[in-house]
Z-matrix of the N, CA and C atoms (Angstrom, degrees):
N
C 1 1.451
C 2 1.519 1 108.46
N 3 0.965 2 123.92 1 133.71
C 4 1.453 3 144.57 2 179.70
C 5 1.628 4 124.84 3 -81.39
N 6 0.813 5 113.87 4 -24.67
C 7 1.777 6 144.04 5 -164.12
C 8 1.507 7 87.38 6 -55.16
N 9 0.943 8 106.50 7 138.24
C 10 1.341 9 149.46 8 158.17
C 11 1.901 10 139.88 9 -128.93
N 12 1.441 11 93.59 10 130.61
C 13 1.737 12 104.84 11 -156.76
C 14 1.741 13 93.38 12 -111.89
N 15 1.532 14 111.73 13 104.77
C 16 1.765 15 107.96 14 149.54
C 17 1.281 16 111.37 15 -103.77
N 18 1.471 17 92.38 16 177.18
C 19 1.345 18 109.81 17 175.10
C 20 1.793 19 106.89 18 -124.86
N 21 0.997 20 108.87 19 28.67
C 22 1.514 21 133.50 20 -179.25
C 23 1.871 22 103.66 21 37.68
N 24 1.858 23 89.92 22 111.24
C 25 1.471 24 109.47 23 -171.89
C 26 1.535 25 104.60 24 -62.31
N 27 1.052 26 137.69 25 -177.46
C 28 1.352 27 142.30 26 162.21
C 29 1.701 28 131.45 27 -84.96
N 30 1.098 29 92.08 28 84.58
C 31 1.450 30 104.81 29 174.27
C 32 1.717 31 119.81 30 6.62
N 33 1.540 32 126.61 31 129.49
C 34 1.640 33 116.16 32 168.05
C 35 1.153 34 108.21 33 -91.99
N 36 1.676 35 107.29 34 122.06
C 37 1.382 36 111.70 35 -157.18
C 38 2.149 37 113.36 36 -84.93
N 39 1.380 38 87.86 37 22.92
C 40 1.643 39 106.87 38 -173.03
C 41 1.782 40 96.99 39 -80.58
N 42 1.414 41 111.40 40 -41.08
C 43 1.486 42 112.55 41 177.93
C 44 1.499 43 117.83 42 -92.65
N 45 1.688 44 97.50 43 109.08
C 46 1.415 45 117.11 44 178.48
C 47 1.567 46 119.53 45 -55.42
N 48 0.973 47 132.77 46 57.62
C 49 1.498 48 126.89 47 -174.21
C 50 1.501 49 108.64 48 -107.65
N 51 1.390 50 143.46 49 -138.49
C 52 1.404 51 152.97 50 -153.28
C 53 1.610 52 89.60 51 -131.25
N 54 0.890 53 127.95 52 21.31
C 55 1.403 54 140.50 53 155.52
C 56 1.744 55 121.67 54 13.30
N 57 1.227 56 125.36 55 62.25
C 58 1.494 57 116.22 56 -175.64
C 59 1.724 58 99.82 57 -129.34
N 60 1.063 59 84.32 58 154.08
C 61 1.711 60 90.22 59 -176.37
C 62 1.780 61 103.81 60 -75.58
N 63 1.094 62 114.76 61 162.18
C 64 1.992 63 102.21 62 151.04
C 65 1.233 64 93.71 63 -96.77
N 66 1.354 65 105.24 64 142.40
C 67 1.484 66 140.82 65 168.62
C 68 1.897 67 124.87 66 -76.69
N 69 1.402 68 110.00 67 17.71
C 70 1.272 69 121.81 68 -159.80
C 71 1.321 70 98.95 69 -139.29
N 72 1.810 71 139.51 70 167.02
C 73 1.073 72 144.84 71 118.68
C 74 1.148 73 102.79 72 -37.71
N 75 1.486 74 120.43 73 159.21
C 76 1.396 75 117.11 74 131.60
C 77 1.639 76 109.01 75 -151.14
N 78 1.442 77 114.49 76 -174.00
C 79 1.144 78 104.81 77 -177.04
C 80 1.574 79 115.68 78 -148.43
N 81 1.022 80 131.78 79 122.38
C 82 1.788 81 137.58 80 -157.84
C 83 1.242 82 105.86 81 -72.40
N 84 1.402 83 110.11 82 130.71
C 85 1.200 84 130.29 83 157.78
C 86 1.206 85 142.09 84 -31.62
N 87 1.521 86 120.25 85 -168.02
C 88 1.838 87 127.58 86 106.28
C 89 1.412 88 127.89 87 -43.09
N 90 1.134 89 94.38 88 159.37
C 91 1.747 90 88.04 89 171.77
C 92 1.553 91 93.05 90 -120.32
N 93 1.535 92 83.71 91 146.91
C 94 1.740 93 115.21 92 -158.08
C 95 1.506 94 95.58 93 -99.06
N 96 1.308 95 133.98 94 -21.37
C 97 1.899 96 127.44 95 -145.11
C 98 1.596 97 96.71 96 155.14
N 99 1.664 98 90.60 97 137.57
C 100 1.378 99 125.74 98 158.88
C 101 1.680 100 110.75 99 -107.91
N 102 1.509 101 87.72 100 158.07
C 103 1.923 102 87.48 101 -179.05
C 104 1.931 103 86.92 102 -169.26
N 105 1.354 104 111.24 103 172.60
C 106 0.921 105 112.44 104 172.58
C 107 1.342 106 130.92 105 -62.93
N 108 0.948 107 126.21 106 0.97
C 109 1.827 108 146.54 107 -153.79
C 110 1.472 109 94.99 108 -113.59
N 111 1.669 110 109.60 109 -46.69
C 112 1.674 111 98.93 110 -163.14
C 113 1.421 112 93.70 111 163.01
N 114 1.436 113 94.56 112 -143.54
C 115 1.735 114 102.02 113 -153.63
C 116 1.172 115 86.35 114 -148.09
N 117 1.740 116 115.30 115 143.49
C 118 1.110 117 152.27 116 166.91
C 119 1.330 118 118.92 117 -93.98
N 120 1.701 119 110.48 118 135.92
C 121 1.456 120 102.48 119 -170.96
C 122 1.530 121 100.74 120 -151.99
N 123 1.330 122 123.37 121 153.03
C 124 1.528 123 114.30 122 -160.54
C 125 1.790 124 78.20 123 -113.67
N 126 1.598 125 81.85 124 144.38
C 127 1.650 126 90.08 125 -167.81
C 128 1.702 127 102.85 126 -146.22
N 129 1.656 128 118.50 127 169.95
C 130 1.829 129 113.71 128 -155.89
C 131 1.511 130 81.55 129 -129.33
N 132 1.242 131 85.94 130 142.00
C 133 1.990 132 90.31 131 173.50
C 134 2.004 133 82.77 132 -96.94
N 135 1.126 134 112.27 133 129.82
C 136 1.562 135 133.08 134 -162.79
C 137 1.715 136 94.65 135 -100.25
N 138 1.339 137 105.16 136 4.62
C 139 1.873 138 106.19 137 163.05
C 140 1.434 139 105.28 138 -86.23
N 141 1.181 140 113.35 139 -62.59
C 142 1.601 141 127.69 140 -165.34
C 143 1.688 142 126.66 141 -103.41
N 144 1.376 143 89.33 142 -20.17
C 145 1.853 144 93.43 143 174.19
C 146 1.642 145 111.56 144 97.72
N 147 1.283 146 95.50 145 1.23
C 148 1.957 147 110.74 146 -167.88
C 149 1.702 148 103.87 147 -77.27
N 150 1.582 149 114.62 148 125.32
C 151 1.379 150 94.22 149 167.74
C 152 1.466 151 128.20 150 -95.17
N 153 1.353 152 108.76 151 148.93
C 154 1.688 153 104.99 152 -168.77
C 155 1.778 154 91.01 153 -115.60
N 156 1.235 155 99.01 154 -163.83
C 157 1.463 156 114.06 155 179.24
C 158 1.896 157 99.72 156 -140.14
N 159 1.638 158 92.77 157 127.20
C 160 1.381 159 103.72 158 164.23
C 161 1.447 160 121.77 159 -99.57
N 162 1.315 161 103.52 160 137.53
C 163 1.823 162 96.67 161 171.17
C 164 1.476 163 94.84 162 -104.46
N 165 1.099 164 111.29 163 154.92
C 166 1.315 165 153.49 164 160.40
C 167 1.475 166 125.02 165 -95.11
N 168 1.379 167 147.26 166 104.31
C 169 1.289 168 157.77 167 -166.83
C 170 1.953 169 99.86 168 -134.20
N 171 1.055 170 95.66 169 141.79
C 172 1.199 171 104.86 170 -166.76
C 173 2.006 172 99.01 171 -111.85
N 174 0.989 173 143.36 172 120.61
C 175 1.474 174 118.21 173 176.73
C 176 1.706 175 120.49 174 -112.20
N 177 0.670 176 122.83 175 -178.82
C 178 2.379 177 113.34 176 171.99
C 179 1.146 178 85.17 177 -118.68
N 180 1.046 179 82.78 178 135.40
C 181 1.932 180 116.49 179 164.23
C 182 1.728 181 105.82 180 -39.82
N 183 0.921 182 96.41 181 151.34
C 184 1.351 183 89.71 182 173.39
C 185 1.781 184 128.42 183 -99.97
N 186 1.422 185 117.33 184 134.20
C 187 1.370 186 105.49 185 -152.51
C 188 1.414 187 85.16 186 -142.08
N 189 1.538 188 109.76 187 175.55
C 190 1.870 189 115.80 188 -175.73
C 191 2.070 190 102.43 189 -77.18
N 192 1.501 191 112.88 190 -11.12
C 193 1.279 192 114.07 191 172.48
C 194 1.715 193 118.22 192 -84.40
N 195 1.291 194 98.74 193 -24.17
C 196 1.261 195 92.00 194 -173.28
C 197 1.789 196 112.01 195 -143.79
N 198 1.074 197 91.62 196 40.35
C 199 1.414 198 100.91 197 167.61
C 200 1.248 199 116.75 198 -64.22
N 201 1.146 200 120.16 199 -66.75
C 202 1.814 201 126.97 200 -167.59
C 203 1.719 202 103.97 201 -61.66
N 204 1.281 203 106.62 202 -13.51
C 205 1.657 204 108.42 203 178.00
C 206 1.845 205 110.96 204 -73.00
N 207 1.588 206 88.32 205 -47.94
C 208 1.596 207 94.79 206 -170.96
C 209 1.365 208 106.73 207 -86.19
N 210 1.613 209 121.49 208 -13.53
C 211 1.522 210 114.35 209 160.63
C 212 1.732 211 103.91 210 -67.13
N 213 1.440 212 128.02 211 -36.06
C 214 1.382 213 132.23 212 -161.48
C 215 1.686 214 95.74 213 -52.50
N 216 1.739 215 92.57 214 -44.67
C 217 2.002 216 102.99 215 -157.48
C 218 1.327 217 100.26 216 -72.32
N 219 1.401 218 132.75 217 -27.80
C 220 1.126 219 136.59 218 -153.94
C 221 1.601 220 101.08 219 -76.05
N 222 1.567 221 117.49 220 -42.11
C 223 1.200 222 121.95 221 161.71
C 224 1.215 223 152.73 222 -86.16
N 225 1.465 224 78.16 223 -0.55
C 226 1.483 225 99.49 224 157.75
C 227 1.379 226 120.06 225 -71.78
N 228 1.297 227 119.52 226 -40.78
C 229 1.549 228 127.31 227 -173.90
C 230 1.492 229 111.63 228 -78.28
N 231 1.316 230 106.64 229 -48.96
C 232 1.648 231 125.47 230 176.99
C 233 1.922 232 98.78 231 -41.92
N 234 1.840 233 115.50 232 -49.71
C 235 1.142 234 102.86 233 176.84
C 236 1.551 235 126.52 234 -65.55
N 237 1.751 236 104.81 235 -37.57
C 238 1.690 237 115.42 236 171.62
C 239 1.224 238 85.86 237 -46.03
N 240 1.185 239 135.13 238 -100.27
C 241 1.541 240 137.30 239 -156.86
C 242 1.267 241 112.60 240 -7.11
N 243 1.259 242 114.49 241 -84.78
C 244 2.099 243 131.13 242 175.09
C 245 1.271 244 98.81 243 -36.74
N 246 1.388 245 131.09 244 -29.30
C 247 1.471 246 114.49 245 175.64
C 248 0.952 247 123.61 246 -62.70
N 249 1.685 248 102.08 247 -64.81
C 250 1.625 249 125.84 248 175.61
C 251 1.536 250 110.76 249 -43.14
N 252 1.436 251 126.73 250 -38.74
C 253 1.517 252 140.24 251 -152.40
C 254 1.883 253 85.55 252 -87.45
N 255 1.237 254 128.24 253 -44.70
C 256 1.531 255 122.36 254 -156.43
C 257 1.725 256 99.09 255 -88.92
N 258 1.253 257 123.43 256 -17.40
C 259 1.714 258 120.36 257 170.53
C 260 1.589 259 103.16 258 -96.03
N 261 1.619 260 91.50 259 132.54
C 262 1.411 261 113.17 260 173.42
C 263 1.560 262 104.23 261 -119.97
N 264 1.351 263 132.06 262 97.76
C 265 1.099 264 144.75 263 163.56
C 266 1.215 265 126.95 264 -132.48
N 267 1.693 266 123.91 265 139.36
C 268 1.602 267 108.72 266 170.22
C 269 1.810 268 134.41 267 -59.64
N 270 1.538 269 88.18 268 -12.61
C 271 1.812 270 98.99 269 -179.97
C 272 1.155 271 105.64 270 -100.76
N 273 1.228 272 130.14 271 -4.58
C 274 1.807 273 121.89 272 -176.79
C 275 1.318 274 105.80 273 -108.67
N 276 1.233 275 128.57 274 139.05
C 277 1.787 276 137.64 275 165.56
C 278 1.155 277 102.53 276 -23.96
N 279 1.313 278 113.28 277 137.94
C 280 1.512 279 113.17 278 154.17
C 281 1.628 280 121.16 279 -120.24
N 282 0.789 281 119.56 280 136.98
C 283 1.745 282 133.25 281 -160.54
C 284 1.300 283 110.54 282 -64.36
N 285 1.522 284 132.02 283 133.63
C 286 1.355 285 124.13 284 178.81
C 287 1.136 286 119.44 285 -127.73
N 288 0.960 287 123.06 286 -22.82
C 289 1.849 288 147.43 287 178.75
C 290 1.344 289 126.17 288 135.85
N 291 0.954 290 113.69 289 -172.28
C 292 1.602 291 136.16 290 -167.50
C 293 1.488 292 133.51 291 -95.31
N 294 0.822 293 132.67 292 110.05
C 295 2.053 294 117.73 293 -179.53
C 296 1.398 295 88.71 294 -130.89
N 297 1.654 296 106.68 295 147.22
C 298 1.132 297 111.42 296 -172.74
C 299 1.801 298 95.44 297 -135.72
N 300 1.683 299 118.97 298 114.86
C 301 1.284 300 115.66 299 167.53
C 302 1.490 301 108.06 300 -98.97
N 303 1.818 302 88.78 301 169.75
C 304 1.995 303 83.48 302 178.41
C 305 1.617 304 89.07 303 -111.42
């Protein structure tokens, strides 16, 4: 079993994104989907029993070669985010926050 239990670490406040913690345990799945972005994983908020979906994004360190890449990704996601954050529907994702491991 693969599963994994946080208690959602504290964000590095170096990456400018929509920045909120999740407010829940939770605990990782299966994985549901690959895509170019990352990996999808069906995951339990370990408060309530509710299942959510985690993404997974993988990023590179940041280096003098590939800086402007991981600034590129950074805004890339920052825009997914504002998407996800401006639809309010029961069939579409809804956004919960951010954890960032190294």
């Amino acid at each position: 079993n693969n599963a994994t239990t946080t208690n959602g670490p504290t964000p590095d406040p170096v990456i400018s994104l929509k920045m909120r913690n999740i407010d829940f345990p939770w605990r990782r799945g299966t994985r549901i989907g690959r895509g170019g972005a990352g990996v999808a994983f069906r995951a339990i908020n370990c408060s309530n029993g509710s299942i959510v979906c985690m993404k997974e994004i993988h990023l590179s360190p940041i280096n003098s070669s590939s800086s402007s890449a991981y600034q590129r990704n950074l805004r890339r996601i920052a825009e997914e985010i504002d998407m996800i954050m401006s639809i309010n529907h029961p069939n579409i994702v809804r956004y919960f926050g951010i954890e960032k491991y190294k």
